[in-house]
Backbone as JSON Lines, residues from 0, in Angstrom:
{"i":0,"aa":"X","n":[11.61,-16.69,19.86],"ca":[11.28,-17.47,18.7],"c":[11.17,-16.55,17.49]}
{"i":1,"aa":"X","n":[11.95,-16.82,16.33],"ca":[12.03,-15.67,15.54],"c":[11.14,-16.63,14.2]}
{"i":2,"aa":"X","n":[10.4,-15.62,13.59],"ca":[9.55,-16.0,11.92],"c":[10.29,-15.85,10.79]}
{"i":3,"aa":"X","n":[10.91,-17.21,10.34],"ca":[11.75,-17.0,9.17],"c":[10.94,-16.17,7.8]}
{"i":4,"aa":"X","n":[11.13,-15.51,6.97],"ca":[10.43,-15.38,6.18],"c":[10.88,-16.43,4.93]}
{"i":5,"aa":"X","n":[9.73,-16.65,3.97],"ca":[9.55,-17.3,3.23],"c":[10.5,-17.2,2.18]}
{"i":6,"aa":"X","n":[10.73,-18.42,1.36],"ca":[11.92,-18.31,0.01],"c":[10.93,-17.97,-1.15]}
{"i":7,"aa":"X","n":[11.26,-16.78,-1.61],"ca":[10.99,-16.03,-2.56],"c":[11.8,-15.78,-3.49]}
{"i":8,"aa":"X","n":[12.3,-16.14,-5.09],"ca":[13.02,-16.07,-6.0],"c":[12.82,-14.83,-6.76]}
{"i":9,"aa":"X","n":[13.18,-14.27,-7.39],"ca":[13.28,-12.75,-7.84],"c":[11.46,-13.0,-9.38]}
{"i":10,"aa":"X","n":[11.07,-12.35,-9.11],"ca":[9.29,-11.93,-9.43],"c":[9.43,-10.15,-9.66]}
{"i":11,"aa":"X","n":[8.36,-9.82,-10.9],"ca":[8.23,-8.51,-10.49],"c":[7.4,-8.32,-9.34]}
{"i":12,"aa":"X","n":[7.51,-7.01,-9.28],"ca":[6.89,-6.1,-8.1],"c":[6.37,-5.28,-8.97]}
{"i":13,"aa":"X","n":[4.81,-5.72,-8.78],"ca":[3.78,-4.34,-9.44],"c":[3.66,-3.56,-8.41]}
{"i":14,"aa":"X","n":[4.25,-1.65,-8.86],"ca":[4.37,-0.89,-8.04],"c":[2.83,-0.14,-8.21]}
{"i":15,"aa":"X","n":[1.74,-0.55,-8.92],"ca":[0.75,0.1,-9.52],"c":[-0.44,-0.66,-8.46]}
{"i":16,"aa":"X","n":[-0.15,-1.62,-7.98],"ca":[-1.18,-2.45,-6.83],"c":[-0.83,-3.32,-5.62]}
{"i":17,"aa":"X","n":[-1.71,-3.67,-5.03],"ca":[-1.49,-4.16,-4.15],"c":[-0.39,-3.63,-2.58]}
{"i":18,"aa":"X","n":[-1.15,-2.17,-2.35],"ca":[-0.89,-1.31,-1.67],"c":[-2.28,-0.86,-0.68]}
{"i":19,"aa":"X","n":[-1.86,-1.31,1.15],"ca":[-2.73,-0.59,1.61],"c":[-2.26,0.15,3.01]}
{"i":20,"aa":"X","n":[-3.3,1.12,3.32],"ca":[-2.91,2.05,4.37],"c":[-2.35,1.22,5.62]}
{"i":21,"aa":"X","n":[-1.37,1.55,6.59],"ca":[-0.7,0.92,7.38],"c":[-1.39,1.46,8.65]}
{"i":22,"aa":"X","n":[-1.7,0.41,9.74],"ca":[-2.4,1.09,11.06],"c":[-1.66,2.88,11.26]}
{"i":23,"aa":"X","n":[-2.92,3.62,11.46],"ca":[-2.13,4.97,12.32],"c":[-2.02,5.9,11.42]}
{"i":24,"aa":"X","n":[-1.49,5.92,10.15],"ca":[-0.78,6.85,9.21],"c":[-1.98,7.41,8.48]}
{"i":25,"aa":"X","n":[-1.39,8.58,8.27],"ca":[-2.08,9.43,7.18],"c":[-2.9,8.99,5.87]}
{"i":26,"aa":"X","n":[-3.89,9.42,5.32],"ca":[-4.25,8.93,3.92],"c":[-2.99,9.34,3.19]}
{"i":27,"aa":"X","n":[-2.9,8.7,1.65],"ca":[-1.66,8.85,1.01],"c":[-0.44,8.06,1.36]}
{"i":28,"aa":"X","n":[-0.53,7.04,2.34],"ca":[0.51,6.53,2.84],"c":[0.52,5.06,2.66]}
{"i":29,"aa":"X","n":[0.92,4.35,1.77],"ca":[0.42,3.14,1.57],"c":[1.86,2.46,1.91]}
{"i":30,"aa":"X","n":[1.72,0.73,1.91],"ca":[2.89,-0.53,1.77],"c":[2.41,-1.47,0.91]}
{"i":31,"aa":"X","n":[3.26,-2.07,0.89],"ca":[3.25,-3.33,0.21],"c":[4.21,-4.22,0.79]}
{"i":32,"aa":"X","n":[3.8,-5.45,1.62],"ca":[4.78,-6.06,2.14],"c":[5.32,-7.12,1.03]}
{"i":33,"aa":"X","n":[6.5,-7.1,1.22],"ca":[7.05,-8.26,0.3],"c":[7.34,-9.37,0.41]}
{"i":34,"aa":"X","n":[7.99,-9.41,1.72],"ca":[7.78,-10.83,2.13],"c":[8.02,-11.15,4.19]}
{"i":35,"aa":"X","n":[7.51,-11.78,5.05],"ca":[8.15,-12.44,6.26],"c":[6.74,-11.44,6.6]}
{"i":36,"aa":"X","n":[6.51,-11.42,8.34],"ca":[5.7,-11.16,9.05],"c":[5.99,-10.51,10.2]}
{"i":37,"aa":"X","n":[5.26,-9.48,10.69],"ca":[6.11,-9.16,12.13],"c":[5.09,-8.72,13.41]}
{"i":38,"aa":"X","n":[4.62,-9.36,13.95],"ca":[4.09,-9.68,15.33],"c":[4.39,-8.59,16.45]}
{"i":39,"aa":"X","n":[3.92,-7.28,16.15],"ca":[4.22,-6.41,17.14],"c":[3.75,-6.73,18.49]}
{"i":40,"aa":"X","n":[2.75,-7.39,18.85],"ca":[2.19,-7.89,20.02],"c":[3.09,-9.46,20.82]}
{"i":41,"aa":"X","n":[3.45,-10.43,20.18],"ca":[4.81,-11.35,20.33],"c":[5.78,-10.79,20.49]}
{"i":42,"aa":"X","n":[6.35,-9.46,19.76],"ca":[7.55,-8.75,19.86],"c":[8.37,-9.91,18.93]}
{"i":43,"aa":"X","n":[8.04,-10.5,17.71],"ca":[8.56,-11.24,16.93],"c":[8.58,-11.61,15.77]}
{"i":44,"aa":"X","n":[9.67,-11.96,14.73],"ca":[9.51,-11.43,13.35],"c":[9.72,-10.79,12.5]}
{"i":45,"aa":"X","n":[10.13,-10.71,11.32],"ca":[10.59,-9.58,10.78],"c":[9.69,-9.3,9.37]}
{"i":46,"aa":"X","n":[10.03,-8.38,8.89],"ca":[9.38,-7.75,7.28],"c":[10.09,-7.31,6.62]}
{"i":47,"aa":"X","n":[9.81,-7.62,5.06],"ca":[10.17,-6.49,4.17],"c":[8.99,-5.96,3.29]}
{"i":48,"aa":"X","n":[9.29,-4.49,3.47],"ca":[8.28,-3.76,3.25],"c":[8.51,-2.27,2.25]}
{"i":49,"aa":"X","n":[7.61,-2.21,0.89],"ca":[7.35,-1.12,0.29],"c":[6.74,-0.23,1.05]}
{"i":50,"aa":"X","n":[6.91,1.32,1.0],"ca":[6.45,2.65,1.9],"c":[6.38,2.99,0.96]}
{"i":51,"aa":"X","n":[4.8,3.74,0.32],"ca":[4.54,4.96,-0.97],"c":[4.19,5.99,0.18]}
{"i":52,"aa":"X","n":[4.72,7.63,-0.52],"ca":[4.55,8.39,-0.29],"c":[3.48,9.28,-1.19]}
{"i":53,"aa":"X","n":[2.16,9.14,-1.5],"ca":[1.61,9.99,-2.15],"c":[2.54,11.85,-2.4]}
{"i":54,"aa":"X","n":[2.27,12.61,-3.47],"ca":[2.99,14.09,-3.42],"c":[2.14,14.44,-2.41]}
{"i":55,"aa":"X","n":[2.59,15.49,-2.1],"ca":[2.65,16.72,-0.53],"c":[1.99,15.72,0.45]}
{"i":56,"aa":"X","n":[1.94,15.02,1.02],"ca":[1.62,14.02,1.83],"c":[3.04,14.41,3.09]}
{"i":57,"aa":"X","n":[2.31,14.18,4.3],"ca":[3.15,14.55,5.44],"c":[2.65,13.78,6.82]}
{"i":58,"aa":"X","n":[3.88,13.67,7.73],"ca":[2.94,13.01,9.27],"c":[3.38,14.02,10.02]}
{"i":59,"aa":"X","n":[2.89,14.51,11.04],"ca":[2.48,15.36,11.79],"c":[3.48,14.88,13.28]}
{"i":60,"aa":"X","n":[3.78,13.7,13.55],"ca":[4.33,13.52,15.16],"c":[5.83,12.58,14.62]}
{"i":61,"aa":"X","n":[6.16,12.44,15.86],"ca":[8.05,11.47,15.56],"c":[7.32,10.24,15.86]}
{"i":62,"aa":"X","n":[7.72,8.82,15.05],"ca":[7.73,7.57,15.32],"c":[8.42,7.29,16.51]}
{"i":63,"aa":"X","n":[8.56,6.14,16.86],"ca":[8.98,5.51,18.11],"c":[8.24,3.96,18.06]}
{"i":64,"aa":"X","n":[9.21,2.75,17.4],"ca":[8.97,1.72,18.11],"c":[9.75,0.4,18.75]}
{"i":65,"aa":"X","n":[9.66,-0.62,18.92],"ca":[10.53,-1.73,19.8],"c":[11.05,-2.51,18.55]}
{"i":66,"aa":"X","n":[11.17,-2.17,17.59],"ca":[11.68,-3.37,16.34],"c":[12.91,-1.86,16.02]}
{"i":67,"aa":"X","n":[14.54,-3.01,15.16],"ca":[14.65,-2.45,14.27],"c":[14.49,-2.16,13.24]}
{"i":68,"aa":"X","n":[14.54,-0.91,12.4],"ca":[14.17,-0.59,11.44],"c":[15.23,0.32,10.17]}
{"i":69,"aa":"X","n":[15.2,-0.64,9.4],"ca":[15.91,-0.25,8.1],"c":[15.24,0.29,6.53]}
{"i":70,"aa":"X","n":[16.12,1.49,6.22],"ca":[14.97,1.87,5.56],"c":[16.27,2.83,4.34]}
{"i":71,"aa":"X","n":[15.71,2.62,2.81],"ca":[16.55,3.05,1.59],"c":[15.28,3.77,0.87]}
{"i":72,"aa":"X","n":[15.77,4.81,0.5],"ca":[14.81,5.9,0.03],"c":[15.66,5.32,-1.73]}
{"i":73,"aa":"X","n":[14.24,4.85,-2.42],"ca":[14.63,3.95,-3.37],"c":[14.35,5.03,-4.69]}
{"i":74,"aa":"X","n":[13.41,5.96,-4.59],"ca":[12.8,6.86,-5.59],"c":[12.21,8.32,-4.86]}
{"i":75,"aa":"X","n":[12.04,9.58,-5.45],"ca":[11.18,10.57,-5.16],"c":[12.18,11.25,-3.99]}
{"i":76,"aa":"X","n":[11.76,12.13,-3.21],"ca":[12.09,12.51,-2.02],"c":[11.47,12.76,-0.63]}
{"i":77,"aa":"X","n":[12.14,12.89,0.39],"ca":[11.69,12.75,1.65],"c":[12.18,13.61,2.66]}
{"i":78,"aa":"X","n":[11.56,14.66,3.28],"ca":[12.0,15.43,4.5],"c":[12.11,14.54,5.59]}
{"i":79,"aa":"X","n":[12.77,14.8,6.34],"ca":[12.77,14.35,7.84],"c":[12.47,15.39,8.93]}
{"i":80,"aa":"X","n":[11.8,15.53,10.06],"ca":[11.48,16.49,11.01],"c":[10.88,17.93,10.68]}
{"i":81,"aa":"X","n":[10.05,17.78,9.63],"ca":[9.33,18.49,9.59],"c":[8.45,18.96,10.74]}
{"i":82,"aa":"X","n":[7.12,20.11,11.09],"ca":[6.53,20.47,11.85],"c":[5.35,19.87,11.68]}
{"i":83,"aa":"X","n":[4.3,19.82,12.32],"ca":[2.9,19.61,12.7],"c":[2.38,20.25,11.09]}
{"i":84,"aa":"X","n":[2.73,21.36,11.13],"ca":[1.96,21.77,9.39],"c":[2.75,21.39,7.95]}
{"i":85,"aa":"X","n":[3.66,20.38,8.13],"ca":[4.56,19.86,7.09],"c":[6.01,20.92,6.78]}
{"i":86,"aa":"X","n":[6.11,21.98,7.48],"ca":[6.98,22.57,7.38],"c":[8.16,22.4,7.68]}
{"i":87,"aa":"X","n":[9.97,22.87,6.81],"ca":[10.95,22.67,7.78],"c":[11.25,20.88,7.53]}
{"i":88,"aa":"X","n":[12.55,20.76,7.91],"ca":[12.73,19.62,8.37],"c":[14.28,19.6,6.86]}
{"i":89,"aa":"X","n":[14.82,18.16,6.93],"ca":[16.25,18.06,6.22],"c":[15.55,17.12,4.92]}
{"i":90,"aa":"X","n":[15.72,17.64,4.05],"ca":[15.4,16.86,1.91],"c":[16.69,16.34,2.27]}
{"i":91,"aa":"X","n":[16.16,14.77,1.59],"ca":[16.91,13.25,1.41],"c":[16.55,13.11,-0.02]}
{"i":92,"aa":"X","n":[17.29,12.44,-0.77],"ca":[17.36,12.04,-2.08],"c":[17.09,10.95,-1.97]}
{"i":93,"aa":"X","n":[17.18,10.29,-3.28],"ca":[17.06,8.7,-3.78],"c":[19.05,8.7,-3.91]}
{"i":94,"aa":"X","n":[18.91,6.85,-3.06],"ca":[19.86,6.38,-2.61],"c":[20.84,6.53,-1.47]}
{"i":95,"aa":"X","n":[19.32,7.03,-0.53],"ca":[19.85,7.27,1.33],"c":[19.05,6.1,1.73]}
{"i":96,"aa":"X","n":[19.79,6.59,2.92],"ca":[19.73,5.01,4.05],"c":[19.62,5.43,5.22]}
{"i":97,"aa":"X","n":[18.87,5.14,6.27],"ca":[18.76,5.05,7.59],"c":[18.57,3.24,8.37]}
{"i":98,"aa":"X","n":[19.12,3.22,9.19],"ca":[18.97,2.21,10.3],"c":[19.29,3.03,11.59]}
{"i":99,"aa":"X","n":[17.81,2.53,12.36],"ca":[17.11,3.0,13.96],"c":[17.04,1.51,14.76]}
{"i":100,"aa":"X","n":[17.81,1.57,15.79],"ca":[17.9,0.7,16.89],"c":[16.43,0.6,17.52]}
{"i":101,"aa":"X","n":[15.44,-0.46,18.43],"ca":[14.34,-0.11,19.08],"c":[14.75,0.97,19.64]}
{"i":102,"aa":"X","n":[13.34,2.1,19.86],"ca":[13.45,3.16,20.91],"c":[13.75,4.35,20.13]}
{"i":103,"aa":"X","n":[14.71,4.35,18.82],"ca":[14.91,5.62,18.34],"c":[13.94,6.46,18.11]}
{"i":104,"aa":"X","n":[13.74,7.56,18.2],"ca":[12.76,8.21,17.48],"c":[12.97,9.11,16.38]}
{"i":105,"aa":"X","n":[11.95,9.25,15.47],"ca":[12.57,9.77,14.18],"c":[11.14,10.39,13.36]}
{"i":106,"aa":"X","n":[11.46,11.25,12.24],"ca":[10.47,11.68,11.74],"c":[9.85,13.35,12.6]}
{"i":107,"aa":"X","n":[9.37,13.8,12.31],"ca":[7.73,13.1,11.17],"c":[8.64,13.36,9.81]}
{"i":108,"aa":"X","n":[7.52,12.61,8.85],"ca":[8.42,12.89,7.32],"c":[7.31,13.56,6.29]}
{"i":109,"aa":"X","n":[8.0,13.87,5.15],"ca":[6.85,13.96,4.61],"c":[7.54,14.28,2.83]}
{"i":110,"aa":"X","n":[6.67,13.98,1.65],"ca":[6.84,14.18,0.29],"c":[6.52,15.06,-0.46]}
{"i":111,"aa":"X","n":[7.15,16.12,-0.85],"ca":[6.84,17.07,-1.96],"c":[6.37,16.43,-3.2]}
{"i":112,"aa":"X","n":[7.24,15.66,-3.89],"ca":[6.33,14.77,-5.41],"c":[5.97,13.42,-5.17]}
{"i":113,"aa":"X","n":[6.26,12.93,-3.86],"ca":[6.1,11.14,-3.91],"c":[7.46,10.52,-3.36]}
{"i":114,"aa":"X","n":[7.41,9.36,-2.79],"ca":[8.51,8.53,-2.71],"c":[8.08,7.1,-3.01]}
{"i":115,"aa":"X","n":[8.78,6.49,-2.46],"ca":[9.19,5.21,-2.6],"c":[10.01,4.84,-1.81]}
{"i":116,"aa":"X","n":[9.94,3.59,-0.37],"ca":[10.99,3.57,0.47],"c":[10.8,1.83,0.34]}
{"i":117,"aa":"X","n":[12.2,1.02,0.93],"ca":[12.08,-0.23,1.17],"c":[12.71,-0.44,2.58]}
{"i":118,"aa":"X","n":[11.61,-0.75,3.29],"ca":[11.79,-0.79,4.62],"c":[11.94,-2.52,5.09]}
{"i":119,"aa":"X","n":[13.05,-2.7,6.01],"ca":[13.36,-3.69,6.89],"c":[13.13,-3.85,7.66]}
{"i":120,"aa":"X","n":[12.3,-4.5,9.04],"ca":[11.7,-3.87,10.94],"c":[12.13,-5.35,10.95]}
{"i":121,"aa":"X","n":[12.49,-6.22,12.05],"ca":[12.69,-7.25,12.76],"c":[12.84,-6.51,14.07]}
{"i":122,"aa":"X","n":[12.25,-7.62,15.06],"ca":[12.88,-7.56,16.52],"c":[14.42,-8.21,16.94]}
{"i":123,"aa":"X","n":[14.83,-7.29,18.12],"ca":[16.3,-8.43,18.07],"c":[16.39,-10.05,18.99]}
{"i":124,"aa":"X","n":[16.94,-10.55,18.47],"ca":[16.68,-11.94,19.18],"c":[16.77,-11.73,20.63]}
{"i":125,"aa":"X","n":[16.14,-12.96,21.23],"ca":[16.23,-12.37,22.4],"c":[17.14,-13.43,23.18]}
C-alpha cells in the first residue's frame, strides 16, 4: 500500500525555518520535509525532503537503509567517505546527483561551508 503525497502547487520555501534535527544525526544537521510521508516501520511511503548541512559539520559512520533514496546537492558542498574525524573522502559541488537502491551504503558525509540537499526516499512497491 503506497502514501500518495499531497497536491502541492508551487509556494515559497523559507530556507530560514522550519528545520529540525532528523532521528540519529549529528547536531548541525537539520530537514525540512516538503511534502508525502514515509513509514519506516510499514516499509511504506515516500518523501520529499530538505537536508541542511551546518559549516564543518560531519557524520562519523556509512548510512544503510531499505527505502530508495535520491538526492541533488542543490547549494554549498559535500564530501563523501570521509573518516570517523571528518577527514579524506571525494568534494561534490552544487548540481550533483546520487540515486541508492535499498541496501546501498554510502557516506559518512560531511560540509566545509554548509550545504543544501533535496532528498527523495520512497519504498519500492511491493
Amino acid at each position: 500500500m503506497a502514501i500518495d503525497k499531497e497536491h502541492k502547487e508551487f509556494h515559497p520555501v523559507d530556507l530560514t525555518e522550519g528545520f529540525a534535527p532528523p532521528p540519529g544525526y549529528p547536531e548541525g544537521i537539520k530537514q525540512k520535509i516538503l511534502a508525502g510521508f514515509l513509514d519506516e516501520e510499514k516499509k511504506v511511503g515516500n518523501r520529499t525532503r530538505l537536508l541542511k548541512f551546518d559549516p564543518g559539520v560531519y557524520t562519523t559512520k556509512p548510512f544503510v537503509h531499505d527505502y530508495f533514496e535520491e538526492v541533488y546537492l542543490v547549494s554549498g558542498d559535500l564530501t563523501v567517505g570521509n573518516d570517523e574525524n571528518g577527514e579524506g573522502g571525494e568534494a561534490f559541488e552544487p548540481n550533483t546527483y546520487a540515486c541508492r537502491p535499498p541496501g546501498a551504503v554510502h557516506g559518512p558525509f560531511k560540509s566545509e561551508n554548509g550545504c543544501v540537499l533535496i532528498e527523495i526516499h520512497y519504498y519500492p512497491e511491493s
